[in-house]
C-alpha positions in Angstrom: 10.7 24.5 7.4 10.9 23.8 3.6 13.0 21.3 3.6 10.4 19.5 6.3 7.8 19.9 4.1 9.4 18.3 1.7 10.5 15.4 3.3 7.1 15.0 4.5 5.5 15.4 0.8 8.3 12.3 0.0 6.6 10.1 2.5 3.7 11.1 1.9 3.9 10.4 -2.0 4.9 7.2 -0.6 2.1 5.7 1.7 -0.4 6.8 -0.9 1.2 5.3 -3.7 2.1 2.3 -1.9 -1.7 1.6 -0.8 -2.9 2.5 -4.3 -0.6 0.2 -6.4 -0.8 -2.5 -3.9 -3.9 -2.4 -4.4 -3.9 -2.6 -8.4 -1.2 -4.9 -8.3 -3.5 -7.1 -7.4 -5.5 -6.6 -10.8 -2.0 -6.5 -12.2 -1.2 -2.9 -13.1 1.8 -0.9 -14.2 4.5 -2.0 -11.4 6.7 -3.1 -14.1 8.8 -0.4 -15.9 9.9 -2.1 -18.7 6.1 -3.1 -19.4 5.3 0.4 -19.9 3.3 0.6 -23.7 2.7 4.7 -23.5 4.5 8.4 -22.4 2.6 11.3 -22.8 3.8 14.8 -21.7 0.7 17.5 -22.2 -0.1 21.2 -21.6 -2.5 22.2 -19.3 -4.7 25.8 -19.5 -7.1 26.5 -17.1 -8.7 28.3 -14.3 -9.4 27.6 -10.3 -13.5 28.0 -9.8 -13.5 30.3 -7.0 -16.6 27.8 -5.5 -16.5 30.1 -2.0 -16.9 34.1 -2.3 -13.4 34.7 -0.5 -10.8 32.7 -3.0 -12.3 35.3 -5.8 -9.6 38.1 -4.4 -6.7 35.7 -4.4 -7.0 34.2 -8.4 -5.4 36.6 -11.0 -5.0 35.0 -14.1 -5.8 31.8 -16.0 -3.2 28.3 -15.0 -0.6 27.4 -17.1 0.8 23.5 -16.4 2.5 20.4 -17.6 1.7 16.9 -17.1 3.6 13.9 -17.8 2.3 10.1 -17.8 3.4 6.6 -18.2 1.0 4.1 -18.8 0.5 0.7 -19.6 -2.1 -1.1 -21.5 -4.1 -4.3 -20.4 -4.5 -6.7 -22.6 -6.8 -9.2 -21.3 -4.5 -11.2 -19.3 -7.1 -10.7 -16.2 -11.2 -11.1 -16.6 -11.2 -6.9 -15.3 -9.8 -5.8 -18.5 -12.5 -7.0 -20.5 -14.8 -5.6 -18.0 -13.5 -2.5 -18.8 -12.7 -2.5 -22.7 -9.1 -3.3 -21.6 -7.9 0.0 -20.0 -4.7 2.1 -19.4 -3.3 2.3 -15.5 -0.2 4.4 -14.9 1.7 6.9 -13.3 2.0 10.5 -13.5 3.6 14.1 -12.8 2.0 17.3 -12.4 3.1 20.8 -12.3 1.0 24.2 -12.3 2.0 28.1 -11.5 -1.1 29.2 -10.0 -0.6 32.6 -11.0 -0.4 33.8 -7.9 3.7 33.7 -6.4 3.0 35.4 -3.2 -0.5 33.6 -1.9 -1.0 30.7 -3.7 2.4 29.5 -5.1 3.0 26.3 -7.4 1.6 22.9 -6.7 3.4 19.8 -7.4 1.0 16.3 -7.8 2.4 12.4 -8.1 -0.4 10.3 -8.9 -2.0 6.8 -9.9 -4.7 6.4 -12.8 -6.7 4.5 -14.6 -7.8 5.4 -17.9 -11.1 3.3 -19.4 -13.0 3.7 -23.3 -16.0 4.6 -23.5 -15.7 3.7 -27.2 -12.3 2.8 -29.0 -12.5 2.6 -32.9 -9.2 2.2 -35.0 -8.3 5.6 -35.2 -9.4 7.7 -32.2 -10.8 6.6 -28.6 -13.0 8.2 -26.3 -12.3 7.7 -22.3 -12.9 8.9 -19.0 -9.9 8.3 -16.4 -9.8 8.7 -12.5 -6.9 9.4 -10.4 -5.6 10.0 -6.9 -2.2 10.8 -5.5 0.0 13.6 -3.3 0.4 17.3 -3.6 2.9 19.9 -2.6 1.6 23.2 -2.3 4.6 25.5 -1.4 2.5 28.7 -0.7 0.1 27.3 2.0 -1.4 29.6 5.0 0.4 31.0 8.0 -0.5 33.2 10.5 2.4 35.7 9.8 3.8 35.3 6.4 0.8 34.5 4.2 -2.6 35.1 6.2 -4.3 35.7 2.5 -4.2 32.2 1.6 -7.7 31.1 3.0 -7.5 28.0 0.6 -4.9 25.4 1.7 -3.5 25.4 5.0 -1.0 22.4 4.8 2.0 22.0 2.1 1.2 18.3 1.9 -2.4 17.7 0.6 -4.3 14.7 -1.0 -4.9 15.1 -5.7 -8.0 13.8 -7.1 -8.8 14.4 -10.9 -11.3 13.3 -13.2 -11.6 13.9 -16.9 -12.6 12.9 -19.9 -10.5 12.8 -23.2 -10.1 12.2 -27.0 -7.2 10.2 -28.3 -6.6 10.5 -32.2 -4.4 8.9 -34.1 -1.9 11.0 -36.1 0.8 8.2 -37.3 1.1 4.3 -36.2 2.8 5.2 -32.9 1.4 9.0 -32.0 -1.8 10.1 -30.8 -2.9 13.4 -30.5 -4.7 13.9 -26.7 -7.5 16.5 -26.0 -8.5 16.1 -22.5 -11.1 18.3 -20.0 -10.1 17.4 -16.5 -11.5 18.6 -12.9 -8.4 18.7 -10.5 -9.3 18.7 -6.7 -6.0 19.7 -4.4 -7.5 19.2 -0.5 -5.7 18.2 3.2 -9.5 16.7 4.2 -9.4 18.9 7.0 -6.5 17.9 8.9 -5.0 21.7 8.7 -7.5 24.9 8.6 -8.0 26.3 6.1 -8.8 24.5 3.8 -11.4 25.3 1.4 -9.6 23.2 -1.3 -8.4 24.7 -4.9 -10.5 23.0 -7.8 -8.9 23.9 -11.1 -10.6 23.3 -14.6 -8.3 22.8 -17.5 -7.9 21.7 -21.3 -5.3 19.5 -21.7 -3.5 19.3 -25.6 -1.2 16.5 -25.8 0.8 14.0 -27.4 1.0 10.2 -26.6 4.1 8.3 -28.2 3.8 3.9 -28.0 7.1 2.5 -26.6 5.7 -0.9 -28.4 6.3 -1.1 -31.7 3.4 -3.6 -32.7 0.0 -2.8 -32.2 -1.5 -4.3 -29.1 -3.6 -7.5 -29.3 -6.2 -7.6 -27.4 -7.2 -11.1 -25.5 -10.3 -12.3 -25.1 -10.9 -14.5 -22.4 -14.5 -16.8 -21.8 -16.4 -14.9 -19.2 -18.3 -16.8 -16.6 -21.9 -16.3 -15.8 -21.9 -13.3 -13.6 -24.5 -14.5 -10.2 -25.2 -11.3 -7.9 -24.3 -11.5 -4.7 -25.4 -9.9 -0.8 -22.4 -8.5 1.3 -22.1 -7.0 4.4 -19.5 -5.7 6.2 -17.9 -3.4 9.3 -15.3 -0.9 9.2 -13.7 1.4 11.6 -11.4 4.3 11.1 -9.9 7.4 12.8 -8.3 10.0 11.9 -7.8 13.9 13.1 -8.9 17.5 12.2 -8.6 21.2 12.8 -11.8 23.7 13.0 -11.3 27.7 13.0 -9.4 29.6 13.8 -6.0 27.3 12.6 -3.2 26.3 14.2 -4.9 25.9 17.8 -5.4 22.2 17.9 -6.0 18.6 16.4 -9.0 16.8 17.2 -9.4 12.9 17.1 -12.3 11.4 15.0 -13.6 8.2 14.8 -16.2 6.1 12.9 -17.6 3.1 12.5 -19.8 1.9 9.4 -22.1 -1.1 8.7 -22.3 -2.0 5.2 -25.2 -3.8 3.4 -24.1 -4.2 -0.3 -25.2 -6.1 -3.8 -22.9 -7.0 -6.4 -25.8 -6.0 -9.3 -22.7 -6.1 -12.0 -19.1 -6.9 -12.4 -18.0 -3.2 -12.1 -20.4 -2.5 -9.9 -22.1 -2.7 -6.3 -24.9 -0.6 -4.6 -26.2 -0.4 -1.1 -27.2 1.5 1.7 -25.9 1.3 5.6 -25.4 3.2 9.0 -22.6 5.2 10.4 -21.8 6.2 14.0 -19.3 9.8 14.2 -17.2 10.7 17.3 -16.0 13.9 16.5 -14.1 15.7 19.8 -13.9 19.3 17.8 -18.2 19.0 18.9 -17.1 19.7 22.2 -14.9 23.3 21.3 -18.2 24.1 18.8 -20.5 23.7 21.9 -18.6 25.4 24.1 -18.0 28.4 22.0 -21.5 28.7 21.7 -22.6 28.5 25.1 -24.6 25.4 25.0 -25.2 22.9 27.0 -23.8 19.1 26.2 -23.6 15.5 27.2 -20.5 13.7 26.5 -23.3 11.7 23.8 -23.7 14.8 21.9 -20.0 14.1 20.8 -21.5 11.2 18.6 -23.2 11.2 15.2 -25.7 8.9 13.7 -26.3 8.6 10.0 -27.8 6.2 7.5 -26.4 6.3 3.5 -26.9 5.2 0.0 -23.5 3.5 -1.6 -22.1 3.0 -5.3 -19.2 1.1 -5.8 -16.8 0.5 -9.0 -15.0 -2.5 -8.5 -11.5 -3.3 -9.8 -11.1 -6.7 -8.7 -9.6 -6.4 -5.0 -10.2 -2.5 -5.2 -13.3 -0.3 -4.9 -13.9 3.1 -5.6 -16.9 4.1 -3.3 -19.4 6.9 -3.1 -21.5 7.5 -0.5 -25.0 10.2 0.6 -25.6 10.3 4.1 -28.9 11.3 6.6 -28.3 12.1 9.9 -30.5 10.5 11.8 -28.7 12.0 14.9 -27.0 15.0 15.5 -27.0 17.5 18.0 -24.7 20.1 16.1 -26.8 22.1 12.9 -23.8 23.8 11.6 -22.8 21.3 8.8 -26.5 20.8 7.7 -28.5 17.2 7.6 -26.1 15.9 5.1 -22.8 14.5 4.4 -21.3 12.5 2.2 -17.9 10.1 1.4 -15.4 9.7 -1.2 -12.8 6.7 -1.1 -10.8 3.8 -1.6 -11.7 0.3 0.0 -9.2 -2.5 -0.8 -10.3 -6.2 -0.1 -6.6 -7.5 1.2 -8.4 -11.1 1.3 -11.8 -13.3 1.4 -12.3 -11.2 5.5 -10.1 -7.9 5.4 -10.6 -4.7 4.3 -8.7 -1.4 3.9 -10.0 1.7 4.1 -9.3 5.2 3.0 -12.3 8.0 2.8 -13.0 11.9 2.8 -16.1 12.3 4.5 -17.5 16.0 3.5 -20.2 17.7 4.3 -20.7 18.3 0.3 -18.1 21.1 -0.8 -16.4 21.3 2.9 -14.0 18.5 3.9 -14.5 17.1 7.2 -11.8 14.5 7.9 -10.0 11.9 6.7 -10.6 8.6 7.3 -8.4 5.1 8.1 -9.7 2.3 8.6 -9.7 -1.0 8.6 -13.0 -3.9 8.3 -14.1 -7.3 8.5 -16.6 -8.9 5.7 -19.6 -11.0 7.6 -20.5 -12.7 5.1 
């Protein structure tokens, strides 16, 4: 069964990471080895925020980890870099104990990044960074061995982080790194339970420059920027479990109209409407003893968007209304997290979380068409 999940992990690691860096190859990011500028191997302390009243029993003592990163440094060879005070993308490895062998177990993460100043000077910087990526969990719930575990109830699971951090310099090629991070280790649903594990840390490392001249930075004539209108459909399935676990995979589906405004280079806002079909409805209805039409299956909403654009890549957040819903149990509310690449002038790829706040409530895949 290890051994399984292991494999599976492997592939996993490798779907995600292939979508991501596709994706930022396309604004030209580190798929280069040799072009790496920066390593930086850190220590981690922290804690998991017990943010639902049953994880409290299963956390024991602070978290202990090491990260490692390589990175590379943009230069201005594309217009995004100066967009974005020429930032670091990169790869990195994550290990934590989470203090608790028996329950919770160790957690392994492979990830993408992108790391962006909020205000460089010649001897420190001061950044914010986002990243995405796989997880191994080896402790996750089962219905014999480890029933305690009401966390994470699937080895593989999806890593989200994002921090903030201070980079001073200590010679010409070493930085000293203080980061604060928020780690986010989730399956979106796809195996119960999963209440997710959301570990705080401060991060105390080094960062050593493979380059031994200091970068120069290029600065390249930027066009008037024009806002522009987009709109655009996307559909996307996926699956999920609902209590208890290990009974049964539902399909999901969704399909989302778009209405968007370029207002900056980095940025796009919006609104639009979603329609849910979400088979678990059916199992919730019968359970309680109500009666239902096979319509009742379906969900209406209508959401406010933000996007960061990175060239042929968007990071988007989304607020949702339901305008229409038969099932209460997840509240009037929902929201999406996710990653949109624009494969060309038409195509879109899609890759959400849609939660109802807090609770993951599937993962989505998808794939759209831009009108106009």
């Amino acid at each position: 069964m290890i051994k399984k999940n292991i494999i599976k992990f492997f592939i996993s690691i490798a779907i995600l990471i292939s979508f991501q860096f596709n994706a930022f190859a396309q604004i030209d990011t580190i798929t280069n080895f040799p072009k790496v500028s920066f390593i930086e191997p850190s220590f981690n302390y922290g804690f998991i925020m017990p943010h639902r009243p049953s994880m409290r029993y299963n956390i024991i003592s602070h978290i202990p980890a090491f990260e490692v990163k390589l990175s590379k440094q943009h230069q201005g060879e594309k217009f995004w870099h100066q967009y974005y005070r020429f930032p670091l993308t990169g790869l990195g490895a994550y290990y934590a104990s989470l203090e608790n062998p028996n329950v919770l177990g160790h957690v392994y993460a492979f990830y993408g990044f992108i790391n962006i100043p909020i205000m460089r000077r010649n001897t420190y910087s001061f950044n914010y960074e986002i990243s995405s990526g796989a997880a191994y969990l080896d402790k996750p719930y089962d219905n014999s061995e480890n029933y305690y575990n009401v966390s994470i109830g699937s080895g593989i699971n999806f890593y989200f982080n994002f921090s903030f951090d201070l980079k001073v310099r200590l010679f010409k090629r070493l930085d000293l790194v203080n980061r604060i991070s928020f780690k986010h280790f989730s399956n979106g649903a796809f195996k119960v339970p999963n209440q997710g594990i959301n570990v705080i840390s401060y991060n105390l490392g080094l960062r050593y420059s493979l380059i031994k001249n200091k970068s120069e930075f290029k600065r390249i004539d930027l066009q008037k920027f024009i806002k522009k209108n987009e709109i655009y459909a996307i559909v996307s399935g996926g699956t999920k479990e609902i209590q208890p676990p290990e009974i049964k995979n539902y399909p999901t589906a969704s399909l989302s109209i778009n209405l968007t405004r370029q207002i900056s280079r980095q940025r796009k806002l919006g609104f639009g409407t979603d329609v849910f079909y979400d088979e678990s409805l059916r199992t919730v209805y019968s359970r309680k003893q109500l009666e239902y039409e096979s319509i009742n299956l379906f969900r209406g909403g209508i959401f406010l968007s933000h996007e960061l654009v990175f060239s042929k890549i968007s990071i988007v957040i989304q607020s949702g209304y339901y305008y229409y819903s038969k099932s209460k149990n997840d509240g009037i509310f929902y929201h999406r997290f996710g990653l949109r690449y624009f494969a060309s002038n038409k195509m879109i790829l899609n890759f959400a979380l849609k939660s109802h706040f807090a609770k993951a409530d599937f993962i989505e895949f998808g794939i759209g068409y831009k009108i106009f």
